[in-house]
C-alpha positions in Angstrom: 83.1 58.9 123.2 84.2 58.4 119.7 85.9 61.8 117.8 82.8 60.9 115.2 80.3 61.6 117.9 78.9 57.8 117.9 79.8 56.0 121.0 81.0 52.5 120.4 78.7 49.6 120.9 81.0 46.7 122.5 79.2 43.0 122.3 80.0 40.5 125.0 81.1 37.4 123.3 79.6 34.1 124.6 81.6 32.4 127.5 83.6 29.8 126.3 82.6 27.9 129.3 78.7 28.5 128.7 77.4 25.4 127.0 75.6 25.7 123.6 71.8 26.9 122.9 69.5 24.6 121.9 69.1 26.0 118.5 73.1 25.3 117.9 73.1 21.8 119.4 70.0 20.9 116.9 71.8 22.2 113.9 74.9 20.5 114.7 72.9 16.9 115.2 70.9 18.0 111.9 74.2 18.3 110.0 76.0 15.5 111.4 72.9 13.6 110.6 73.0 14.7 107.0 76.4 13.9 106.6 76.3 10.1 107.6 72.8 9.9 106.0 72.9 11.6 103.1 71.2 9.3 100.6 68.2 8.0 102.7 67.1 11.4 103.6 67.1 12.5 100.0 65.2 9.6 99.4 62.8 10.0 102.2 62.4 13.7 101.4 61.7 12.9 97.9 58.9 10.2 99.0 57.7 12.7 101.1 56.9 15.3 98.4 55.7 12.7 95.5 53.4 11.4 98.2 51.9 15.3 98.9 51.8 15.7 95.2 49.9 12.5 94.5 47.3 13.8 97.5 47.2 17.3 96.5 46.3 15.8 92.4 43.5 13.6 94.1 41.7 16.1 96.1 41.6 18.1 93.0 40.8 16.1 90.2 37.3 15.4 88.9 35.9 11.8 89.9 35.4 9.5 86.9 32.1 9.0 85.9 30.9 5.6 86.6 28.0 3.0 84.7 26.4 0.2 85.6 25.6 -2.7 83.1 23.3 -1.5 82.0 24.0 1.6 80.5 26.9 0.3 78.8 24.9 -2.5 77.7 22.5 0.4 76.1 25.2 2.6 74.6 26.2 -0.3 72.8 23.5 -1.3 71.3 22.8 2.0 70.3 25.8 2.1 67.9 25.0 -1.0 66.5 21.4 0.2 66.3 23.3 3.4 64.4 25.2 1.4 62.2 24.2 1.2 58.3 23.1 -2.3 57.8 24.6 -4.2 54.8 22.8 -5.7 52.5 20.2 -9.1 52.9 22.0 -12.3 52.0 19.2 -12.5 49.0 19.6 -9.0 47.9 23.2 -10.1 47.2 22.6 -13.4 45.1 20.0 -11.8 43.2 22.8 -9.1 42.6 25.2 -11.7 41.4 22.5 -13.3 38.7 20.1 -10.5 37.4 22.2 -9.7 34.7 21.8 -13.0 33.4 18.4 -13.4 33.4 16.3 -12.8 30.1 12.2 -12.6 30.0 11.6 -15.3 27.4 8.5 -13.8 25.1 6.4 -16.7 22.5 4.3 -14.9 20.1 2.7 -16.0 17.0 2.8 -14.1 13.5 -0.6 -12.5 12.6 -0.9 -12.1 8.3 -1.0 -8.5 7.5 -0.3 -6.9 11.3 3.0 -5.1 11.0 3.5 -5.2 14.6 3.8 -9.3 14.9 7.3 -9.5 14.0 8.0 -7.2 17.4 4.9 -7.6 19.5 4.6 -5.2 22.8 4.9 -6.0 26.0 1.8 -6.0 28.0 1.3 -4.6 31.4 0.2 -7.4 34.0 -3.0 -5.5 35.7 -5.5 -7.1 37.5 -9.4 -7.2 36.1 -12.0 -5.1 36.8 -13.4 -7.4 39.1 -10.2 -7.3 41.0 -9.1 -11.4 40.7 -6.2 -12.5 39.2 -6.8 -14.3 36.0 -6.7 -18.3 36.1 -4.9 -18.4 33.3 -2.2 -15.9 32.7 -1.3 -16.7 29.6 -4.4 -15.9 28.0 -3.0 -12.3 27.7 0.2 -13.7 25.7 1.0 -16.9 23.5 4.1 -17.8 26.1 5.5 -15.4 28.8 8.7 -17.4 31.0 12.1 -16.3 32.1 15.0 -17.6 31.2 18.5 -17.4 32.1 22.4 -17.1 30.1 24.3 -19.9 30.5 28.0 -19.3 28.4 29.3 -16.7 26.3 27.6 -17.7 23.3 24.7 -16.1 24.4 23.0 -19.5 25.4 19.6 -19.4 26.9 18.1 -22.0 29.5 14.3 -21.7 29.6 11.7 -24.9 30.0 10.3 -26.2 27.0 6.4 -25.4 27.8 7.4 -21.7 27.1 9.8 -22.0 23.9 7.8 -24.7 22.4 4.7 -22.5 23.1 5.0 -20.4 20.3 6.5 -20.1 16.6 8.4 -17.2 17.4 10.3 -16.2 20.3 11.6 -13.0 21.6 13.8 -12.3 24.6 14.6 -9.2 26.4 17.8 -8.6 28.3 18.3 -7.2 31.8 19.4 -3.9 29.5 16.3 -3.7 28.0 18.1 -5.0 24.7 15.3 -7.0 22.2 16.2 -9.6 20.0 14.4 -12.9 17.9 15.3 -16.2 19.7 15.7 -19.6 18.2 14.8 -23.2 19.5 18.2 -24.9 19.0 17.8 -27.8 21.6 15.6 -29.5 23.8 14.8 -32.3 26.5 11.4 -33.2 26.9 11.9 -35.5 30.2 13.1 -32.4 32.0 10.8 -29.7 30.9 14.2 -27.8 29.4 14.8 -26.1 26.0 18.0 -24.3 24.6 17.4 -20.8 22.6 19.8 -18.5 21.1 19.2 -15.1 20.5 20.0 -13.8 17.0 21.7 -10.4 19.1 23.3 -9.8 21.8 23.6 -6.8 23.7 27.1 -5.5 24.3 27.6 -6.4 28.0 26.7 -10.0 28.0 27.3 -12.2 31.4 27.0 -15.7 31.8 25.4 -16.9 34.8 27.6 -18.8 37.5 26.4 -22.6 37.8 26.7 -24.6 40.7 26.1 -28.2 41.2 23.3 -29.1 43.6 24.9 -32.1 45.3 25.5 -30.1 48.1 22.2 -28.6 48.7 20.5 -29.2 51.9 16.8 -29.0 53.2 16.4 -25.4 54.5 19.4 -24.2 52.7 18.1 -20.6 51.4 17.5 -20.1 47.9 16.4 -17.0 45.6 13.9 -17.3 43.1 14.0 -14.6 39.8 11.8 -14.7 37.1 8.4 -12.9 35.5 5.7 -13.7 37.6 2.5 -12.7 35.6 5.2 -10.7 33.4 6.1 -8.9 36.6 9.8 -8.2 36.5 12.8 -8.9 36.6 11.6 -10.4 40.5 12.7 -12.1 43.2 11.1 -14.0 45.7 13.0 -15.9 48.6 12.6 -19.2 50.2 14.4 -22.5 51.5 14.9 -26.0 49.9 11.8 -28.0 51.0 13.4 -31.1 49.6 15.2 -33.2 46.9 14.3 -36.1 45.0 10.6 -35.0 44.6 8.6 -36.7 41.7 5.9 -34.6 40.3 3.3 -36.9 38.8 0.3 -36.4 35.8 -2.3 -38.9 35.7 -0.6 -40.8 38.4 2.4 -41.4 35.9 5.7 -39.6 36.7 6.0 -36.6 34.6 9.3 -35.4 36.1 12.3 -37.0 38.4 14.7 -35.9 40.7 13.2 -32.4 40.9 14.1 -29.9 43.9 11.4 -28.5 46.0 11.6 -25.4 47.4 9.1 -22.8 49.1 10.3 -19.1 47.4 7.0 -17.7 45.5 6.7 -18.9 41.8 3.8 -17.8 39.5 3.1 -18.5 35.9 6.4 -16.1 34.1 8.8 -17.9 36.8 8.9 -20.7 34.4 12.4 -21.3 33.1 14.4 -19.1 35.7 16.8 -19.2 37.7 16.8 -21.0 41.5 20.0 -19.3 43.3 22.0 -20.1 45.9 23.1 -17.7 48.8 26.4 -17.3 46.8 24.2 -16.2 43.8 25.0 -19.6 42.1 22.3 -20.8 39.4 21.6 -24.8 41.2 18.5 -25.2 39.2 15.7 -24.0 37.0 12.4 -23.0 38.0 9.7 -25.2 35.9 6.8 -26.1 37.5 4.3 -24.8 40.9 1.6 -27.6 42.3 -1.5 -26.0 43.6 -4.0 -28.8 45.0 -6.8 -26.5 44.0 -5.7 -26.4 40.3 -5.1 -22.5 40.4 -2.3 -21.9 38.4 -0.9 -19.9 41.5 1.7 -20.2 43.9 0.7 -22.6 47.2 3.7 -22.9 48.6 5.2 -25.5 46.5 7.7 -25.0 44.0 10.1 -27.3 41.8 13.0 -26.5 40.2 15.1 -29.1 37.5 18.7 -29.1 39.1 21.0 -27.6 37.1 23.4 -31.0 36.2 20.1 -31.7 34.4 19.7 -28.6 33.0 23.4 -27.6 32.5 23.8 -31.2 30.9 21.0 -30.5 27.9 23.3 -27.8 27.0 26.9 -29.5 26.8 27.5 -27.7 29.9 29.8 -28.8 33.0 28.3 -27.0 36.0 31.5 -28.6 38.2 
């Protein structure tokens, strides 16, 4: 017994004769293992865990939603469908050329009326009974379009509307009025050159293009007056080149382009466009085998070397 009242506790010490537990034998082989293997085993270990990792993400994460052909093939087509469209290819060249165009007025002077020096513009409306007039310009001495070739303020028009009437008037795409004058003309292609005696203070010349490199079916943009309708458009293709219009069975004009955009009486004199808004030639006469002065589907244009060339000017 121990003075402090505790009796001592004496542990037996293993045998040094007694072989190892199993325990002691496994630690030693995991150790001496470890030792020779060091580097594999941190590499296996570390496999180990990125591969439980990797499972553990897999199990959890949400499975991607998947489409067929279809669908995708829908949702697509539903943002183009979404998209703002741009604008027509004819909206665009009529863009590029309705500031040079000019409604081409003939009037003639009435003794004593103080409104014949500026006479008003006239509504186009149809009768009473509904028809359109045979003859349109029955409501005004001339009524054509014309368009502004150079800086000068030159107009093309056709002849049958400038040489229509003593006086002429034009109107800008600004609404700006002024007196025109008949300063040129070539009666073999239905063309006449007029100059206004004011121009308004934005004034832009047309863009010409030759029309050697037309095509039939190329697309082409008609702008004019129709019935004194306007500024309009109408669009159409080239039907063909070369065409001959005849009168009496003698040729009247040559070398004319056909085309199919819509041309009435108060096209005369405009503009035919390209798609690049490019004047190629100018609008002067319609053939309607019933001998309506309406549009049947046939239009002719004078091209615009022709034109161009009446007026000193190089389309090239």
């Amino acid at each position: 017994m121990a003075p402090d009242g505790v009796s001592p506790v004496y542990v037996d010490l293993p045998d040094e004769d007694s072989p190892p537990s199993l325990r002691r034998r496994v630690g030693a082989w995991s150790a001496g293992l470890y030792r020779r293997h060091q580097g594999p085993v941190l590499v296996g270990v570390s496999a180990l865990v990125t591969l439980l990792l990797v499972g553990a993400y897999d199990l959890i994460s949400i499975d991607p939603q998947r489409i067929s052909d279809w669908q995708f093939t829908s949702a697509v087509n539903k943002v183009v469908d979404e998209r703002p469209r741009g604008p027509s290819t004819q909206s665009v060249a009529y863009a590029k050329v309705i500031r040079s165009v000019v409604r081409v007025d003939g009037y003639e002077e009435r003794p004593g009326d103080p409104s014949a020096a500026k006479p008003e513009s006239q509504a186009a409306e149809n009768p009473a009974g509904g028809k359109v007039e045979e003859d349109f310009h029955e409501q005004f001495t001339a009524v054509g379009t014309g368009v502004i070739i150079d800086d000068m303020g030159t107009i093309l028009t056709n002849l049958h509307v400038a040489a229509a009437a003593k006086n002429l008037r034009v109107q800008f795409w600004d609404g700006t009025e002024s007196p025109a004058t008949l300063v040129g003309a070539r009666a073999d292609s239905d063309l006449a050159i007029i100059r206004p005696r004011n121009l308004p203070d934005e004034l832009e010349p047309a863009t010409l293009a030759s029309s050697a490199g037309l095509n039939p079916g190329d697309d082409v943009v008609a702008v004019g007056f129709p019935f004194g309708i306007g500024p309009s458009a109408s669009a159409g293709v080239i039907s063909g080149l070369g065409r001959v219009l005849a009168e009496a069975g003698e040729p009247k004009l040559k070398n004319l382009i056909q085309f199919d955009a819509a041309a009435n009486p108060g096209n005369s004199g405009g503009p035919l466009v390209n798609a690049d808004g490019e004047v190629v030639g100018i609008v002067t006469a319609i053939l309607n085998p019933s001998g309506l002065r309406t549009f049947a589907g046939i239009g002719f244009a004078v091209p615009i070397e022709s034109a161009a060339g009446a007026a000193g000017e190089n389309p090239l």
